[in-house]
C-alpha positions, 0 to 999 in steps of 0.5 A: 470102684471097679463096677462103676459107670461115667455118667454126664450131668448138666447144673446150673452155676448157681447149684453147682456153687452150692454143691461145691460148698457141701463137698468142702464143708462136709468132706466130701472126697469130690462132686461125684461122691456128694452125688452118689450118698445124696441118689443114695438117701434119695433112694432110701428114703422113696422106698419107705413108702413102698412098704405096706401098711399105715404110715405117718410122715413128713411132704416138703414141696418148694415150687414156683407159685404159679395159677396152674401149680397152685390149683395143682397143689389144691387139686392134690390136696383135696383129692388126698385130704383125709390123709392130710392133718396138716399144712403150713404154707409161707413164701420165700425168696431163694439164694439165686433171688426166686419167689418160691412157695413152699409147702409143708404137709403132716401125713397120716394114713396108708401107705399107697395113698400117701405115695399116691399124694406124694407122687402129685405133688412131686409132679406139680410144674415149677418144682424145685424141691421135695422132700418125703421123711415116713416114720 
């Protein structure tokens, strides 16, 4: 890896114990090269909304329930809802013991629109995880 950079990346303990965990479950070589395949796939998987034309897909979002990214999520929704099919919402408590909602949304529709969706969703305060899966 002769063109690689250093870099400094703060965790906290808790996720850091997690990363730890797939690192020796999954194989991983050490933290860094988890790091990288997961920046990788992140990647990849962003880009496919990139591409022009209709696309069917998959938005997971976990986040804190508050007033504010509640009406947030309710705002997004509206404004996206004819690309919108479906939505399941449940709440859950977290491994570090957080209440957390989490949303599931069946998209259909162009692709800019629903980048546009998944970019107001990925922006919504308290999130602590998304997901995009286009297919």
């Amino acid at each position: 890896m002769g063109n690689v950079e250093r870099i400094s990346l703060s965790f906290p303990k808790f996720l850091l114990k997690e990363i730890d965990e797939v690192v020796e479950k999954k194989g991983y070589s050490s933290r860094s090269e988890l790091i990288r395949d997961a920046t990788r796939k992140h990647i990849l998987e962003s880009n496919q909304l990139d591409k022009d034309g209709k696309v069917s897909g998959i938005i997971v979002v976990a986040y804190t329930p508050t007033k504010k990214a509640m009406e947030d999520m309710s705002k997004a929704y509206f404004e996206h809802n004819g690309i919108v099919k479906s939505i399941n919402q449940s709440y859950i408590t977290t491994s570090c013991g957080k209440n957390k909602k989490v949303e599931i949304f069946i998209v259909e529709g162009n692709s800019k629109d629903v980048s546009k969706f998944y970019d107001k969703v990925d922006k919504i305060d308290g999130k602590i995880y998304d997901k995009v899966v286009i297919f």
